[in-house]
C-alpha positions in Angstrom: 0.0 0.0 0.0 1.2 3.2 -0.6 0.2 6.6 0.8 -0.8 9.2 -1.3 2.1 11.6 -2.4 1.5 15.3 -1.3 1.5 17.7 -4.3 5.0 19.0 -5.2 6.0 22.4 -3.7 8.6 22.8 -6.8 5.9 21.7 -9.3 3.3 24.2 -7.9 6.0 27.0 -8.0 7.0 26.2 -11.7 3.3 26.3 -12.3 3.2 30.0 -11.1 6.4 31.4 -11.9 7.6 31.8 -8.1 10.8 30.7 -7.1 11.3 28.6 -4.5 12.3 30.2 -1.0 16.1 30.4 -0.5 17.6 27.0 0.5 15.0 25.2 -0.4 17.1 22.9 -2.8 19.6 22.8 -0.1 16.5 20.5 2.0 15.7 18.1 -0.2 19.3 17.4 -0.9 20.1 16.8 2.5 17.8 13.5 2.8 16.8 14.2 6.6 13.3 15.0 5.2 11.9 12.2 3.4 9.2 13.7 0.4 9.3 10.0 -1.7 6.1 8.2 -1.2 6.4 5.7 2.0 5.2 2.3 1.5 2.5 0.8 4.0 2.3 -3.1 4.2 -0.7 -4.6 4.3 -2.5 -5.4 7.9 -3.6 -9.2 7.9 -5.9 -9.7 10.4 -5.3 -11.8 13.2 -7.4 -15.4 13.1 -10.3 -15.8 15.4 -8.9 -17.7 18.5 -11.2 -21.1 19.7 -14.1 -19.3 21.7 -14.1 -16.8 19.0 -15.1 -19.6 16.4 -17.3 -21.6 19.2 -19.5 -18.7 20.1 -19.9 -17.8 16.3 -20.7 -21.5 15.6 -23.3 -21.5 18.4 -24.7 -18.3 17.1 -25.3 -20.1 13.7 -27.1 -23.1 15.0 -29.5 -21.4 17.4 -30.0 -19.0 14.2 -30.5 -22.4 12.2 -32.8 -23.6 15.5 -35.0 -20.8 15.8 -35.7 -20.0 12.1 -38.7 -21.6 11.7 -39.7 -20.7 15.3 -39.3 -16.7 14.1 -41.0 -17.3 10.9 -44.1 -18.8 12.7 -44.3 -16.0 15.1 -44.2 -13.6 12.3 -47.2 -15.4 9.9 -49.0 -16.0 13.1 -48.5 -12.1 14.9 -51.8 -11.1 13.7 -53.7 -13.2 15.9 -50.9 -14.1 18.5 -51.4 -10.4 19.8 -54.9 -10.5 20.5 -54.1 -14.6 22.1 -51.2 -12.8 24.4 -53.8 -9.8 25.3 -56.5 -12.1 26.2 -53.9 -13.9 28.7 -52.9 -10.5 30.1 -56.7 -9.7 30.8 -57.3 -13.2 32.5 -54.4 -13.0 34.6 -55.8 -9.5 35.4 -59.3 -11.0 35.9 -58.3 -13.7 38.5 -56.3 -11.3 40.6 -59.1 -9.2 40.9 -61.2 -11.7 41.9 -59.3 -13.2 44.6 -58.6 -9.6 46.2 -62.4 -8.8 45.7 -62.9 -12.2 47.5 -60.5 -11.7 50.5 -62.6 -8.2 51.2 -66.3 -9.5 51.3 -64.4 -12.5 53.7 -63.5 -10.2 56.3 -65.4 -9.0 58.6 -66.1 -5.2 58.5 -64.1 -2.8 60.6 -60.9 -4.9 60.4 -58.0 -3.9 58.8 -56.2 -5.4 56.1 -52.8 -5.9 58.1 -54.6 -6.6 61.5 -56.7 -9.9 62.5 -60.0 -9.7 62.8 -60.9 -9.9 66.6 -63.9 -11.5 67.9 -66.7 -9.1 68.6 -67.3 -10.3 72.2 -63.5 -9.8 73.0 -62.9 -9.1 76.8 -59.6 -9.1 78.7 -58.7 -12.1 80.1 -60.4 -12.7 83.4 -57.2 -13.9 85.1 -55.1 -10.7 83.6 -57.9 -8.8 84.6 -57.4 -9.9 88.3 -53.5 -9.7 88.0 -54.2 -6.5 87.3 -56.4 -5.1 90.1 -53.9 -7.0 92.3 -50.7 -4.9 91.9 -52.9 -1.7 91.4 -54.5 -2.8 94.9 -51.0 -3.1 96.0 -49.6 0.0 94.8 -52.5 1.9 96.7 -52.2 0.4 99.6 -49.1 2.2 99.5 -51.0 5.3 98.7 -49.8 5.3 95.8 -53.7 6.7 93.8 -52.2 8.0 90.9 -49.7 5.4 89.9 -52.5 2.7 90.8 -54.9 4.6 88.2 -52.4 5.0 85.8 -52.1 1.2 85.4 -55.7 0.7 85.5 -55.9 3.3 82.7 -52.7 2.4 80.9 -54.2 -1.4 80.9 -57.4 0.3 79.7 -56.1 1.5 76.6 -54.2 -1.7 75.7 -57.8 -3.5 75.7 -58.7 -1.0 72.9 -55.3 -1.4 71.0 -55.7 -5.5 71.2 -59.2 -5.7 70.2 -59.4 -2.6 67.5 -55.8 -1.3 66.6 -56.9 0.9 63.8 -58.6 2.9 66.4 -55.8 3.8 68.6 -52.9 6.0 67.7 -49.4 6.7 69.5 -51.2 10.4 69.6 -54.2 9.3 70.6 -55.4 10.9 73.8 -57.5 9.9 76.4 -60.4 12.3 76.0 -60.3 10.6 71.6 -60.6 7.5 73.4 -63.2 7.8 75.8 -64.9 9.4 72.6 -64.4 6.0 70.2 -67.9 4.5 68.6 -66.3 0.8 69.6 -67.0 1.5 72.9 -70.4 1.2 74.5 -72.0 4.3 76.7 -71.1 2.0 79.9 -67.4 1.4 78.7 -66.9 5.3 77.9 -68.4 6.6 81.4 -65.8 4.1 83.0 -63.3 5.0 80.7 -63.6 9.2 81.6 -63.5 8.5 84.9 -60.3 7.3 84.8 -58.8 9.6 82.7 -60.2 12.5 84.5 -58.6 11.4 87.4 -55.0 10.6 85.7 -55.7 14.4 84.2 -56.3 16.0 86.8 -52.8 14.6 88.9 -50.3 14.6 86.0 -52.1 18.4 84.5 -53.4 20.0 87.5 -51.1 18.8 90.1 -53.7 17.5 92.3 -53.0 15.0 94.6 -55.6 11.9 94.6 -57.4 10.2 97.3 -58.6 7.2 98.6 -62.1 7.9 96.9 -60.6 9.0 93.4 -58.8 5.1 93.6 -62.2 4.0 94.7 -63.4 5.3 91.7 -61.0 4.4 89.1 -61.0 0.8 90.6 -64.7 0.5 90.2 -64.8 2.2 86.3 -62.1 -0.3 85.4 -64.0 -3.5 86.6 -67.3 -2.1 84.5 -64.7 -1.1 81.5 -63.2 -4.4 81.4 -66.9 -6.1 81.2 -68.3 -3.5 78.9 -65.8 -2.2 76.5 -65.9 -4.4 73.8 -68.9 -6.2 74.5 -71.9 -5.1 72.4 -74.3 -7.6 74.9 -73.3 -7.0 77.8 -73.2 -10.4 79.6 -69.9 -11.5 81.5 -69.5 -12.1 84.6 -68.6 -9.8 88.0 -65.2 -9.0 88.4 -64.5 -10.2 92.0 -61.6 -8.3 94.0 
């Protein structure tokens, strides 16, 4: 191969009657600058090495392979569309169903993350006497307001286990006392013992044997009533 030869400074200035610029002669006599055309060999490629020939024999026979599969696909597109949108809406159809299916089975007023609870639900009646126990302990201590804290503290956990879509981290007592889940019995009982928990932690007011009295009481007629649309369970004993 041979590169191109550029066009001859001398032959360009013989053209146009210019002479050449002083020394000019003197260059191309010297050799250092080379103005013959150079000679470029060939480039052979190199040959494809072994997984240079494997992949490209591989690519042949799947292309050999899947021909005919292509060429069906193609004569066949103008119904195979409709066939593949048909599946799609099927697919679409049966999920649909099955999520309709799963709402009409649960009961109304659950949630879709929490289990359904029983519509009866009442605390447990041996938690429930756990309960009045260490309260009944702390008071004898005199301790009212940390005795009706439990009982109202307690309280509000019945109301998270039993409906947890009702109850809120920023719930506050007087939103609770307020909630449609609980019956007019279940609310009453439920003020009282958050007035009295107000009024020690807000206005400062020490409580008394008859503000326990009271709390103690509302809590045994909460934890029979709350949740219990009929009211029939049995007395809370001491």
């Amino acid at each position: 191969m041979t590169a191109a030869p550029a066009s001859s400074p001398t032959a360009a200035w013989a053209t146009t009657g210019v002479p050449p610029p002083a020394g000019w002669d003197a260059l191309r006599a010297e050799g250092r600058v080379q103005f013959a055309p150079v000679e470029i060999p060939p480039t052979v490629p190199a040959p494809p090495g072994w997984l240079e020939r494997a992949l490209a024999d591989l690519a042949e026979m799947l292309g050999e392979w899947l021909a005919p599969v292509g060429q069906v696909l193609g004569d066949s597109w103008a119904w195979l569309q409709w066939a593949m949108l048909g599946c799609a809406v099927l697919i679409a159809a049966v999920l649909l169903m099955r999520v309709l299916a799963a709402r009409l089975a649960r009961p109304s007023g659950t949630s879709a993350t929490a289990p359904a609870k029983a519509e009866g639900w009442q605390p447990g009646r041996a938690e429930t006497i756990a309960l009045l126990d260490d309260a009944d302990r702390l008071a004898a201590q005199g301790r009212y307001e940390a005795a009706t804290r439990l009982l109202l503290q307690h309280s509000i956990g019945h109301i998270a286990d039993a409906h947890p879509a009702q109850v809120e981290p920023a719930s506050t007592a007087r939103e609770l006392a307020a909630l449609p889940v609980l019956s007019a019995t279940a609310r009453a009982a439920f003020a009282i013992m958050a007035e009295r928990v107000e009024r020690s932690l807000f206005a400062r007011r020490m409580l008394d044997r008859g503000d326990w009295d009271a709390a103690r009481a509302a809590y045994a007629d909460f934890a029979l009533a709350a949740l219990e649309p009929h009211p029939a369970a049995q007395t809370i004993r001491a």
